[in-house]
N, C-alpha and C positions, 0 to 999 in steps of 0.2 A: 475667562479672566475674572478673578475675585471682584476687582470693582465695580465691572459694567452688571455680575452678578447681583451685588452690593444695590446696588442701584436702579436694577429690575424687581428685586424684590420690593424697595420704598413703592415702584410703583406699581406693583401688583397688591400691596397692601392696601394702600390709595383707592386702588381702582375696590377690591372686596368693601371695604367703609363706604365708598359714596355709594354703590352697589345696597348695603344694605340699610342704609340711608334711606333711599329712594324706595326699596319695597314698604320699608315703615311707615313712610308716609304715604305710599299708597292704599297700606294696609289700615290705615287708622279709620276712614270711614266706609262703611260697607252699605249696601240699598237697605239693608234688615233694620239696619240703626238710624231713625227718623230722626233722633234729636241731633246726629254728629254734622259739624259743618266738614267743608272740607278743606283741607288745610293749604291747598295752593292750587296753582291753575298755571297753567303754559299762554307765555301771551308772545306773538311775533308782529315782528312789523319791518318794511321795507322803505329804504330811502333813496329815492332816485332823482338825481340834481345834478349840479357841478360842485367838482370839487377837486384840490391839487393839493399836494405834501412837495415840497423843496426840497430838493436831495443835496447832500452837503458833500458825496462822493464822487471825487473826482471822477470825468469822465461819462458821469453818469446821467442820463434824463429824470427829469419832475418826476412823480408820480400821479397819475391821474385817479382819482374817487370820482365815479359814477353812480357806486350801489353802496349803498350801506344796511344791511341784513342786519337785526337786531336779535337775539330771542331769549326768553328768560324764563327762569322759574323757581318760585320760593316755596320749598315745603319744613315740614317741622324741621330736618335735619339737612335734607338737601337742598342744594341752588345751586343755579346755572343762569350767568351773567355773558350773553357771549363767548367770551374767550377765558373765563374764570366759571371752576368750577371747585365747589364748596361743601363742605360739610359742618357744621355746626356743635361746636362741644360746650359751647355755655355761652347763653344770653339772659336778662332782664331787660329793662325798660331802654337803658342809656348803655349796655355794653354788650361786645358780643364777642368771641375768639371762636377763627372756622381754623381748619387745616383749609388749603386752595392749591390747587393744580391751575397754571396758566402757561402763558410762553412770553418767549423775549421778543420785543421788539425791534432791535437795535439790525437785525436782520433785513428788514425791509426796505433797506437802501438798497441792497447790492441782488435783485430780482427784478426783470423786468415785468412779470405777473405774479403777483401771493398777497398774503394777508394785509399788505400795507394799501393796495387799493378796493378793500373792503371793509376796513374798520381805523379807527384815530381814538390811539391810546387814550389810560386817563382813569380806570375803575379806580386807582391811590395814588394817585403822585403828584403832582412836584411843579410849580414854578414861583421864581423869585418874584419878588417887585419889582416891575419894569425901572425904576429908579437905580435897579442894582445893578441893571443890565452895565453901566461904566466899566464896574469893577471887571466885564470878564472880558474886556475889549483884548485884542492881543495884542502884547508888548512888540513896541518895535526895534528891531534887532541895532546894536550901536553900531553908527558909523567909524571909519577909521578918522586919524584928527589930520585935521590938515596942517597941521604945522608942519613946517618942516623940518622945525629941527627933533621931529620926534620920526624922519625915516629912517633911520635909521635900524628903527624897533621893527619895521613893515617888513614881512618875505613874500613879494607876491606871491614864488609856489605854494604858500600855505593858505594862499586862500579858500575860503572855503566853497564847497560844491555846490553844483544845484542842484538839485532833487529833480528827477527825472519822469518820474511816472506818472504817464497820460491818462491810465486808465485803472481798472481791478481783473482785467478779465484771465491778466498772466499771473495774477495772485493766488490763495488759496480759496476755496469754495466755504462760503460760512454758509454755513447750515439755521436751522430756525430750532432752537433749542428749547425742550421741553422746564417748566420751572415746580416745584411743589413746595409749600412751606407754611409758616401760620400767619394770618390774619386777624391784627386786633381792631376793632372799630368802637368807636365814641360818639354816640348822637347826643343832643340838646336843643333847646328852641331855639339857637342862635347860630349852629356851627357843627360840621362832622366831620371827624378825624378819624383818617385810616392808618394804620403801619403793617408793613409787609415783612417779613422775614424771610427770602425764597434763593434755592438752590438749584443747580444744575442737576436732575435727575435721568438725563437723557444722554450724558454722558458725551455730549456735542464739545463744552471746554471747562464743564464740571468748576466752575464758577459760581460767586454767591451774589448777591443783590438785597436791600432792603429799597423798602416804598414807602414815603410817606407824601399824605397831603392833605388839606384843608382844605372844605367847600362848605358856601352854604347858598341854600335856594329863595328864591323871589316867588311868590304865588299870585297870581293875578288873574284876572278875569279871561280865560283861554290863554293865558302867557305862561307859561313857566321858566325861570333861567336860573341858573345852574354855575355858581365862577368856583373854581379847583384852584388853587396854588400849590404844589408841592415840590420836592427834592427827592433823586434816586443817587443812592450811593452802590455800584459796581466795584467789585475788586478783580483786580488785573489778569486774571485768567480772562476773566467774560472781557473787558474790553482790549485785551491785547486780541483774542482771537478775532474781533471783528476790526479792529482797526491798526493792529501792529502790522510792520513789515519783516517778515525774516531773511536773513541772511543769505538766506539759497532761492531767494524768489529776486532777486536784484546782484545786477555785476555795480553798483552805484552806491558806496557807503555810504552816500549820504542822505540813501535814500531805505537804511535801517534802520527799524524803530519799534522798541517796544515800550508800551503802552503800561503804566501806571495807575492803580486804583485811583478813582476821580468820584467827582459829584456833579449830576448836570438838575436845572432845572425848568419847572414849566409852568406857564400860564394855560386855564381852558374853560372857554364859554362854551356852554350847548344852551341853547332858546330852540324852545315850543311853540306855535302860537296853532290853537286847535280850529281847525275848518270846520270840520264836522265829527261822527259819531265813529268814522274812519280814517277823513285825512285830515292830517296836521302839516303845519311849515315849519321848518327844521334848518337852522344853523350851527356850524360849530368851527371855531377857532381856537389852536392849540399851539404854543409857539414854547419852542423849548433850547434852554442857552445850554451849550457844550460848556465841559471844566477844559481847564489848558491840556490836560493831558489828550483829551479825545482833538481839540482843536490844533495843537501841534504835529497832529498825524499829517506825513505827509503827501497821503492818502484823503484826507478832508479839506475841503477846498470855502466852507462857512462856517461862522460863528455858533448860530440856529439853522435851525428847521420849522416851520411853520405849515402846518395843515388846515387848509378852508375847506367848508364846504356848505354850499345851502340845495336846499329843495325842500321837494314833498314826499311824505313818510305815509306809506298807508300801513292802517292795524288791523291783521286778518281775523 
């Protein structure tokens, strides 16, 4: 099929650039050459604590974070940030624009085991000021009046239905969808601004997304923390397929629903506080508001989602 062709080619192109990315910068210092430094190093490290993400899907259990696996690596042209990977077409001091291969998140609700209990989004994105949080309360639906001289206007049979569905397991399978696009980022002594630009490459609901968000860091004597605020804007491919209902999945009209391009956002602390030359203490809280479109599903049963987690993080 031309598209899914379409689309294997972006990521076999992909895959050839970070590919020779990564020889380049392997290639840049060799043992003969004394004076070359080298230009990046693999660093990993392991978190092991308590930790839970709130599932906002009906029918469905918490999610539980026990491990958080980190791994990274910055060379001249390549990096790998966990679940982001990168290629570099132009940096200075304060700016930098990669191509990034990464995945969707929005997946991890509807899996009892995957990537959601091993890592808590957050490399660009998104939350409001908790003061905004009013604004995305959900409206509540008008009563009929009780006058009476207005029953006239009433037809009990047209009242409206309840939405029926208990669970997602009769639904369709959403799949964990591959994302590639560009990334422009902004440092300064005071603040670092990311923007995402990222597509469906993976041909799961060939869907777009941008990312953006604001963070900046605290440096302290073994402390390090880290606050994000950002906003993700979804358009209606990618959030119908994870949260609409079709027609041929329910006998219960009024329990279908498609799903509308939205904007959700998030708040995210991650604190450090270093033991030794191995282990550090590790917290992170990540709390992200639904737009009404994703919150009117009648498949979503909260406003947010919130992921904790603390422990200890060893660095191999």
């Amino acid at each position: 099929m031309p598209h899914v062709k379409t689309h294997s080619l972006y990521l076999f192109a992909l895959l050839v650039l970070m590919l020779c990315a990564r020889a380049n910068a392997d290639a840049a210092c060799s043992g003969e050459d004394k004076d070359c430094i080298e230009v990046g190093s693999w660093q990993f490290s392991l978190g092991v604590g308590l930790g839970v993400r709130t599932n906002p899907i009906v029918g469905e259990d918490n999610i539980p974070i026990l491990l958080l696996p980190s791994i990274s690596y910055y060379g001249e042209y390549f990096f790998w940030e966990t679940d982001t990977i990168g290629l570099t077409l132009y940096s200075d001091e304060q700016h930098m624009v990669n191509i990034i291969g990464t995945i969707s998140y929005d997946q991890i609700f509807f899996d009892d085991i995957g990537i959601g209990n091993f890592s808590i989004e957050g490399r660009s994105a998104t939350v409001a000021d908790p003061s905004l949080s009013s604004s995305f309360a959900q409206q509540q639906q008008q009563l009929p009046s009780n006058d009476p001289g207005d029953d006239f206007l009433q037809d009990p049979v047209a009242a409206p239905q309840q939405r029926t569905i208990n669970n997602v397991d009769s639904l369709h399978d959403r799949d964990i969808a591959g994302l590639a696009g560009f990334e422009y980022t902004f440092n300064s002594n005071y603040f670092s601004l990311g923007l995402q630009a990222l597509q469906d490459v993976t041909s799961v609901h060939d869907g777009k997304q941008i990312r953006g968000a604001i963070s900046h860091s605290f440096a302290m004597p073994k402390n390090a923390i880290e606050l994000s605020i950002g906003a993700e804007w979804k358009d209606s491919k990618t959030l119908d397929y994870f949260y609409g209902v079709r027609s041929n999945e329910t006998s219960n009209p009024a329990d279908v629903y498609t799903v509308d391009d939205d904007i959700s956002y998030y708040l995210k602390m991650d604190w450090q506080y270093r033991l030794s030359k191995k282990w550090s203490l590790r917290a992170i809280a990540h709390n992200r508001w639904f737009g009404s479109e994703v919150r009117n599903s009648p498949i979503v049963t909260e406003d947010t989602t919130l992921a904790l987690f603390f422990g200890g993080e060893y660095h191999f």
